[in-house]
C-alpha positions as CSV (number, residue, x, y, z in Angstrom):
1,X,96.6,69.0,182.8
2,X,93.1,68.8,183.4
3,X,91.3,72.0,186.0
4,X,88.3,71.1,188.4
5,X,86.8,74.0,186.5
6,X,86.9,76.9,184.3
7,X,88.1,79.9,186.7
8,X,90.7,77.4,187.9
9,X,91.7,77.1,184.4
10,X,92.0,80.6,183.5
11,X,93.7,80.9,186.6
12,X,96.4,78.3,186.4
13,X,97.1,78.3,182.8
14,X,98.8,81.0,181.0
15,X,97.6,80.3,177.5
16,X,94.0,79.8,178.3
17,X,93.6,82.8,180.4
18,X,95.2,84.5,177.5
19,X,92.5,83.0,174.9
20,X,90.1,83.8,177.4
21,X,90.7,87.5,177.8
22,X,91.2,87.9,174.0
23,X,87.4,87.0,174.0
24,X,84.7,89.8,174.2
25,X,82.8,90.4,177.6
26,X,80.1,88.7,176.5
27,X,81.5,85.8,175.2
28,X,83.5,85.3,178.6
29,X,80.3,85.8,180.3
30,X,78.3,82.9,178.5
31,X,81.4,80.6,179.4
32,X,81.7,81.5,182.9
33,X,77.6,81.1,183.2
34,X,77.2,77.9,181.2
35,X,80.6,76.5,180.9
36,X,80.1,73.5,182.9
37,X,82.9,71.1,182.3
38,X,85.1,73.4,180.7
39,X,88.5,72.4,182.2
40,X,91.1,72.6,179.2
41,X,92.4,74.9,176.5
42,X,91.2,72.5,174.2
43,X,87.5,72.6,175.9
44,X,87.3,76.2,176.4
45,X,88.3,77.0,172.5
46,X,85.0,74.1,171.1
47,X,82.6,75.4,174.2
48,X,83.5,78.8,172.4
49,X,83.0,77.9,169.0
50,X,79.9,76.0,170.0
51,X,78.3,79.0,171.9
52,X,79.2,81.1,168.6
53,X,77.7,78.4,165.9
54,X,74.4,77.8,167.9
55,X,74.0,80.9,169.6
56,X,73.6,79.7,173.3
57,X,72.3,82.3,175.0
């Protein structure tokens, strides 16, 4: 199932706020600031992986 949003996400969805607090602050910080259109596990794990290969800042 698809969230409006990423906080509704990790709020709603047991595995994904688990992922999302295995993350360091940091990390969960960049999400939560640029994370636009992060709305599934699936999303938050490549917006993750993206942030860490290109170094969004």
């Amino acid at each position: 199932m698809d969230c409006e949003n990423i906080s509704q996400l990790i709020s709603s969805n047991v595995e994904a706020t688990q992922y999302f607090n295995s993350l360091s602050a940091e990390m969960q910080q960049k999400i939560l600031d640029r994370g636009t259109g992060v709305n599934t596990l699936d999303k938050l794990k490549e917006f993750k992986n993206l942030v860490e290969n290109n170094g969004l800042k």
